[in-house]
N, C-alpha and C positions, 0 to 999 in steps of 0.2 A: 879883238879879245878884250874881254871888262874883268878886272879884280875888284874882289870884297872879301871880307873877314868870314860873310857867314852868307848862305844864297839859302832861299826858301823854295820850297817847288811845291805851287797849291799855293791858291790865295783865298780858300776857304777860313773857317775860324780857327781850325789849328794854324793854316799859317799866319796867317796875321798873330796870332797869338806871339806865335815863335817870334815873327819879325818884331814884334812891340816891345817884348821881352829884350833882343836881343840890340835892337836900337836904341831903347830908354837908358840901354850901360855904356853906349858909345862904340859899339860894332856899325860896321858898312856893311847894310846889308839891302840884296836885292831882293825881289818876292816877282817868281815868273808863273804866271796864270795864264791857262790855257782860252779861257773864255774873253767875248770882249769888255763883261764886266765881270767880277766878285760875283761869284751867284747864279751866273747867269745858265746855267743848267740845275738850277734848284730854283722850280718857279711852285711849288707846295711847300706848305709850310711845316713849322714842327714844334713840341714845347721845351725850352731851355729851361732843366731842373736849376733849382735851389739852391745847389752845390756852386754852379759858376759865379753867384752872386756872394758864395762865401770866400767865392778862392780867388776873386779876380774884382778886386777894390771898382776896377772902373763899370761893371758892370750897372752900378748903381745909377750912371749916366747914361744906361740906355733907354733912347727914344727912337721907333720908329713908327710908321703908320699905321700896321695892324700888328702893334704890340699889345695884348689884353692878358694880365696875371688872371690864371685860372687860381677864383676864392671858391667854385665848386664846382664838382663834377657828380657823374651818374654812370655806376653801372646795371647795364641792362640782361637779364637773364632771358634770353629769347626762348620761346617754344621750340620744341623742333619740327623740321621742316613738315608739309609746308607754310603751315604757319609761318607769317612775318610780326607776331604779336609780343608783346612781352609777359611772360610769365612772373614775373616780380622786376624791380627796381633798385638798387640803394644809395643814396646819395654820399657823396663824398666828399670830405675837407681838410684842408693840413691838417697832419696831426699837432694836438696840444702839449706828445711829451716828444720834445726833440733835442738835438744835441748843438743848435745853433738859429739864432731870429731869423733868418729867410726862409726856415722850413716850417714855419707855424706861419709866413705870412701870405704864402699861395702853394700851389702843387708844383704847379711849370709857369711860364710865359711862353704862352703862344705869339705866333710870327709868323711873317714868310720870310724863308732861306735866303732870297737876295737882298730882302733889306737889311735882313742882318747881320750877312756876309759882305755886303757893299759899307756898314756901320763900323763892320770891324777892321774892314781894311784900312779904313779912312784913320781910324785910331795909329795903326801900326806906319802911315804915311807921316800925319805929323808928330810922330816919334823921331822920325829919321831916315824911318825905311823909303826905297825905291821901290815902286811899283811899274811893270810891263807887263801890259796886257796883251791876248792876241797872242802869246807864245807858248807852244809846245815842247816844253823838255820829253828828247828823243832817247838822249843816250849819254853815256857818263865819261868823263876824263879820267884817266887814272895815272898813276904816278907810282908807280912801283905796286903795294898792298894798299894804298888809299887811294879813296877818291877824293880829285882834287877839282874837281868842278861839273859843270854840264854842256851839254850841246842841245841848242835845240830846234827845230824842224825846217829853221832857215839855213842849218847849218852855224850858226854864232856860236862862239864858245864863249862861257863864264867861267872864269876860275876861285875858288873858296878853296881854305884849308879843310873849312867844314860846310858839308851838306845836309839841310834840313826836308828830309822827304815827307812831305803832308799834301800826295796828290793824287788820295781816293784810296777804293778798294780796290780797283785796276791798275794801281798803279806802275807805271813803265820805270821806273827808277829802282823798284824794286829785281824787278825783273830784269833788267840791263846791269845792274852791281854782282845779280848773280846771289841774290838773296833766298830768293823765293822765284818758283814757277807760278801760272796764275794757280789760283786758289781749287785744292780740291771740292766736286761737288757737293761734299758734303759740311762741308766748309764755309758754305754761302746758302744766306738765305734770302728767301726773292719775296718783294714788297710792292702791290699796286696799290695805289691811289688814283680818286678823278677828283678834282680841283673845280670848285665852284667858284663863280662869282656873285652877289648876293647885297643885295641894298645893306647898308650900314645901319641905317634909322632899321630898322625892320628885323638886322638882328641883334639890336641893343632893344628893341620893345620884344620881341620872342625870345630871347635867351636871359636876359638879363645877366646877371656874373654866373651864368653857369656856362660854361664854353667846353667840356672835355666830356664827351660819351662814350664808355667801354662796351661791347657785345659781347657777352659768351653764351653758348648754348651747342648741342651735342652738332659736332661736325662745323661749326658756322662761328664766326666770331669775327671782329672787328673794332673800330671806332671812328668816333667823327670829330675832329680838330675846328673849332669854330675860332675864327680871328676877326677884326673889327671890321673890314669888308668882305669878309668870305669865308671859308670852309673847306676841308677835305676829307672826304672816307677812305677809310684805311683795309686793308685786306685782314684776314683772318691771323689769330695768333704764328708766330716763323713756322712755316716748314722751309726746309731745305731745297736748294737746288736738284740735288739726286733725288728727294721728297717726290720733285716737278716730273722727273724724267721718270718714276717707278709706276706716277699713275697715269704717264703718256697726255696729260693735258696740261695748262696751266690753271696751278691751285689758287695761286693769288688772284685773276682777274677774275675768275669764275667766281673767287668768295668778293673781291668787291662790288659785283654786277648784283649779287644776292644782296648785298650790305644798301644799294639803294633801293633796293624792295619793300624795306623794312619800314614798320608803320612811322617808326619815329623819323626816319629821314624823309621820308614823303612826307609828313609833316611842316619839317622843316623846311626841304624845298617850296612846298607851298607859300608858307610864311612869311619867309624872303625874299620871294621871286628869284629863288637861285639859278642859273644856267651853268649846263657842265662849261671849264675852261679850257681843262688840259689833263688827258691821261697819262700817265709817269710809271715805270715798271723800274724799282731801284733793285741794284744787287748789292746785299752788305757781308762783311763777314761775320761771321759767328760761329766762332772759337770756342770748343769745351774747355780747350786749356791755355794758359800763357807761353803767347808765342815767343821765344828767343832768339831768335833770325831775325832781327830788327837794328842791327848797326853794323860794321864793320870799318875798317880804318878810315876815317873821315866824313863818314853819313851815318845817320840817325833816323828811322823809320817812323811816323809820330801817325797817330788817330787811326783810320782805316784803312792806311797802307800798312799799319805794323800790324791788324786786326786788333784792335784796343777795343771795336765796340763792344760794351759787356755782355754774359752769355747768354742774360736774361729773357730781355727785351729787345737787344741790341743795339741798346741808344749810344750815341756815338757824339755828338756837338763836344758836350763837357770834356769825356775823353781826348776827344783829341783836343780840345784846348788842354789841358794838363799835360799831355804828354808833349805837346810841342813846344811848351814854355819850360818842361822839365828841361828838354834837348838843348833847348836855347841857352837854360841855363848850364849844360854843360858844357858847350861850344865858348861860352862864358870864361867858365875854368881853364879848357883846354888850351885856350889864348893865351890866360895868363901864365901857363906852365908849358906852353909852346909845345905841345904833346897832341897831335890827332893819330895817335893810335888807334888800332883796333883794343888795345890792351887798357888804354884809356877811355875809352869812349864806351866799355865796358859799365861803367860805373853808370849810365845812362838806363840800361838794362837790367839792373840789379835794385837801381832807385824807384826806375818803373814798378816793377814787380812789387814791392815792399809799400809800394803810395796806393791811397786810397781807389786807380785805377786799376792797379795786379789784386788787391784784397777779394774781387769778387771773381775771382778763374781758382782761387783757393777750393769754392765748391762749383767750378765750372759746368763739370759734368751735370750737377744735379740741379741746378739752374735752370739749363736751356732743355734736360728732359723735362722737367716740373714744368714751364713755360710752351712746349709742346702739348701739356695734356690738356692744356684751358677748354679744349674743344671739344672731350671726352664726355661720354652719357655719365661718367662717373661724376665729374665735378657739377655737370646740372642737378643730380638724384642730389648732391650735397644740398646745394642751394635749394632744392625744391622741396625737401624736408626741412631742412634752416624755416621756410617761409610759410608752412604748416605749422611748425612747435611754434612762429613767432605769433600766428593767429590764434590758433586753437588756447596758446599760453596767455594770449593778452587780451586780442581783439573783436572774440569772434561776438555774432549776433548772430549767427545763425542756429545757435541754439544755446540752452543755460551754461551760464560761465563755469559751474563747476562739471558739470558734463564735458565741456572742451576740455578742461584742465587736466581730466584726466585720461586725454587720447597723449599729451605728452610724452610720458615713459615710454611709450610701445613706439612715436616717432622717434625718439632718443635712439632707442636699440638701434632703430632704421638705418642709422646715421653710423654705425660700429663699424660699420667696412668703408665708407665713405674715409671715417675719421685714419680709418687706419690705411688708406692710399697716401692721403697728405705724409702720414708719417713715416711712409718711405722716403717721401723727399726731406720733410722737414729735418729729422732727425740726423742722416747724417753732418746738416747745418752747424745745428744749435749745439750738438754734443762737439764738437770741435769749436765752438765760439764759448761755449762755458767753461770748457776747463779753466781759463783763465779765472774766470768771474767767480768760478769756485773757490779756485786758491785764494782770490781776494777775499771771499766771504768767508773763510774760516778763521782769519784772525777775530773780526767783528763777531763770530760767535760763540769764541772762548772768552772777547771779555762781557760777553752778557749771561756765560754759562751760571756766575754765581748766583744772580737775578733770577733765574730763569728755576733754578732749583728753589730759589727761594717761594716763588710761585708756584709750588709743587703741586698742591694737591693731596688725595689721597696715597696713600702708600698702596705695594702690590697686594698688603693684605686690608685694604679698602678702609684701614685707622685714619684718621689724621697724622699730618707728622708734629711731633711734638709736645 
């Protein structure tokens, strides 16, 4: 039997996170990983938003081999089927008005999963933490209402006041604490990828910095992840596990079998000399709402075992670094006030919710519907009118410029049910994000009211004032 102040379970980037956090303050901590490396069941890559680079100082020191910041990207409005062609384009780049310098200076950083997982652990090693590899946490110790450590597949026990669970969306710790059953099917969404590998020179001379392609078009959707030696396609916008079983086949492999069909990846395979490396079917969670069954007296549930991936997208890296390093830092507190309650360890899940990770289950629901619909004839008619008024309004030679000009209005009208689908999702948004920004803007427009009258104009009976 091993003691320590704090045991990590996942040596993923949340745990390492956790372990770095909780090491760099002088906790003894271990970090027990199932695989024989960090990663080593993440051989696809993925892109590391903007965010972690604002919330995690060392981020700034990451170097691995297929690390490439995405400075552009492309999405592509595909025909529908069978067409594999693109019906329009638009290119994409940080935006200019942002709330922090790493989100104006790339999109994501692409990677693949084990080097950056094998980067992070290394971080949270020489911090302090213990790293074993090769070990499966089975099942939990308990000590009255906490848990006070783990066991795992050899039988070995580890004992901690505090348990940091960050291991998977499968997670067995979940399930053995008595948390959570596995995850309803609707509750999970299923993701394929096929994993290339691809001359380096060949796609730095064909891609140049543009390495991220989105698909959408009616039924069909995807993207392609370009890294300094390689590439992955990605399967169609989430559906659901239940999604899987309603249409009796699987939706994911079947949309990324179509996704290498597509003019622009046959392309690219050509151009690279890419060869497939390895197909991967991931299960993640995705939550409409924020999950609260993620701690109990002595463990803290962190990233894709709490379901923290957001409802959007489902992107999960950042999350669970945040949520892990949140735990860490409670496990932190709870040292110092000698408290692994469940009544304490509360405040974990309170912090969660209210941190930039809980802010987007706020509109959960309308989220991961709005994200569902990417694939709808609805959203293409949108774009395919978008790219008519963009022609006929700017560019056309196919006939006199003011001839086009004026097909505008009547595509405009086109675009009224289109506009007004978005604004079933959009609206219940933004009307729950302005309230505030209202109340902010009514001081600043009582003291510009006298100004602003001054500017009057005509009066209601069309005089001048004054």
């Amino acid at each position: 039997m091993s003691n320590y102040d704090l045991i990590v379970v996942g040596g993923g980037p949340g745990g390492s996170a956790a372990a770095k956090e909780a090491a760099d303050n002088g906790l003894k901590v271990i970090i027990l990983e199932r695989g024989r490396y960090c990663g080593e069941k993440n051989s696809s890559g993925f892109g590391l938003s903007p965010k972690a680079a604002r919330d995690f100082d060392y981020i700034s020191e990451l170097d691995v081999p297929s690390l490439w910041p995405t400075k552009f990207g492309v999405m592509h409005i595909i025909d529908p089927k069978p067409s594999n062609a693109d019906r329009m384009t638009w290119g994409l780049t940080p935006p200019r008005r942002h709330s922090y310098p790493q989100a104006s200076e790339y999109m994501v950083q692409m990677m693949y999963r084990p080097e950056f997982d094998q980067w992070m652990a290394e971080k949270a090693v020489a911090a302090g933490a213990k790293l074993k590899l090769s070990t499966l946490a089975t099942n939990v110790i308990r000590k009255g209402e906490n848990i006070c450590g783990v066991i795992d597949h050899k039988g070995n026990e580890y004992r901690a006041p505090v348990v940091v669970a960050a291991d998977g969306a499968h997670s067995l710790i979940a399930q053995k604490a008595g948390l959570r059953k596995k995850w309803e099917k609707d509750q999970v969404t299923v993701l394929a990828t096929v994993d290339f590998e691809a001359d380096s020179e060949r796609i730095a001379e064909y891609c140049g910095d543009t390495n991220c392609h989105i698909f959408m078009g009616p039924e069909r959707g995807g993207y392609v992840c370009i890294f300094r030696n390689g590439f992955h396609i990605g399967s169609r916008p989430a559906k659901t596990l239940h999604n899987e079983v309603d249409a009796g086949h699987n939706i994911s492999t079947r949309s990324v079998k179509d996704n290498i069909q597509l003019d622009f990846v046959q392309r690219l395979i050509k151009a690279t000399h890419a060869k497939p490396r390895e197909f991967q079917l991931h299960f993640l969670p995705w939550l409409k709402t924020f999950n609260e069954r993620i701690y109990k007296g002595g463990l803290m549930l962190t990233g894709d075992a709490a379901g923290m991936a957001e409802p959007f997208m489902a992107e999960g890296v950042w999350q669970a670094m945040y949520s892990s390093r949140l735990a860490a830092q409670v496990a932190l507190r709870a040292h110092k006030d000698k408290d692994f309650s469940k009544i304490y360890l509360k405040q974990y899940m309170d912090e969660l919710k209210s941190s930039p990770v809980g802010v987007d289950f706020t509109a959960g629901p309308v989220l991961r519907d709005f994200f569902a619909e990417w694939t709808s004839q609805t959203f293409y008619d949108l774009f395919d009118n978008l790219d008519d008024a963009i022609f006929y309004g700017m560019l056309t030679m196919a006939e006199p410029h003011a001839q086009g000009m004026l097909r505008v209005p009547a595509i405009l009208m086109d675009m009224i049910p289109q506009l007004l689908f978005l604004a079933r999702y959009y609206y219940p948004i933004t009307e729950e994000a302005s309230r505030d920004k209202i109340k902010n803007i009514i001081p600043i427009i009582k003291a510009f009211a006298p100004m602003l009258q001054s500017m009057g104009g005509p009066t209601a009976g069309g005089k001048e004032n004054g």
